[in-house]
C-alpha positions in Angstrom: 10.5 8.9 17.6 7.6 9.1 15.1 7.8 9.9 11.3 5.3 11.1 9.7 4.6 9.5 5.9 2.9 10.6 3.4 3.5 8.4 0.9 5.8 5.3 -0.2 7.8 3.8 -2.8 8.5 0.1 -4.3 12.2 -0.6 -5.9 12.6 -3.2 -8.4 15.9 -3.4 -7.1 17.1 -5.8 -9.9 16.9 -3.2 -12.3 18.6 -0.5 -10.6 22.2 -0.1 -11.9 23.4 1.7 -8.7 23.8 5.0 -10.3 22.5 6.9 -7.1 20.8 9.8 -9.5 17.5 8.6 -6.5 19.5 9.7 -3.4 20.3 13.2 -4.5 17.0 14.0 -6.1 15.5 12.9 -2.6 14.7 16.0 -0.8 13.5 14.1 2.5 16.9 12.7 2.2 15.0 8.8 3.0 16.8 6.9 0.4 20.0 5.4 1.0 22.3 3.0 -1.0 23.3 -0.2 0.4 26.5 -0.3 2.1 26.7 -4.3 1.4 23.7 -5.6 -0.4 24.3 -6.0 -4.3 21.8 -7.3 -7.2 22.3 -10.2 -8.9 24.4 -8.4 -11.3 26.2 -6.8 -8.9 25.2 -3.2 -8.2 24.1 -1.7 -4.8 20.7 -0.1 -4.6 18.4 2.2 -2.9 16.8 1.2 0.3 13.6 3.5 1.7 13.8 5.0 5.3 10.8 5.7 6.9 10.0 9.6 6.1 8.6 9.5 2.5 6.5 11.9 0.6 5.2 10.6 -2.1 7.3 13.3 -4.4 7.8 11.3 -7.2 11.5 12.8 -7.3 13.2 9.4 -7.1 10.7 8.3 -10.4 11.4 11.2 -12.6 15.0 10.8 -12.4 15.5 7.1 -12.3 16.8 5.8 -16.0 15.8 2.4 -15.0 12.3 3.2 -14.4 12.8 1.0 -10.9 10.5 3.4 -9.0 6.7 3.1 -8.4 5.4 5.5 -5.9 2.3 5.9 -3.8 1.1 8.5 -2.2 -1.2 8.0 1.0 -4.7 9.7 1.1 -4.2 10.8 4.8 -0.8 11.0 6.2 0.4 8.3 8.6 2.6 7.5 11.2 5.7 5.2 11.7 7.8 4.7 15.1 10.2 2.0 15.7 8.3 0.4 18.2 4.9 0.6 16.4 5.9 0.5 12.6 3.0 2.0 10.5 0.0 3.1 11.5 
């Protein structure tokens, strides 16, 4: 199965106060809370799934400003077996 990416993001995951606003303003639907993993202070956050576009959604609706996004010049590829190319 190959994704196609077109961008990326980085979480400063000790910021985020798990308040999930990043998973419904995600239109590729690639974030996902943790199920088990907390912060040190306790919250879950968002991890990224392959599939990202570089939106900026997750940014512009974060209150904790734990987004930076990238956006690739060309488009690339991840599979499982693979990873990026």
């Amino acid at each position: 199965m190959n994704v196609r990416i077109r961008g990326t993001v980085r979480i400063d995951t000790e910021a985020c106060k798990g308040c999930e606003l990043c998973i419904e303003a995600c239109k590729p639907e690639v974030l996902e809370m943790t199920s088990t993993s907390t912060n040190t202070r306790g919250y879950r956050y968002p991890e990224l799934l392959p599939g990202c576009t570089g939106c900026r959604a997750c940014a512009d609706v974060c209150p904790d400003f734990c987004f930076q996004v990238y956006r690739f010049d060309e488009p690339r590829t991840w599979s499982p077996e693979e990873g990026l190319r």
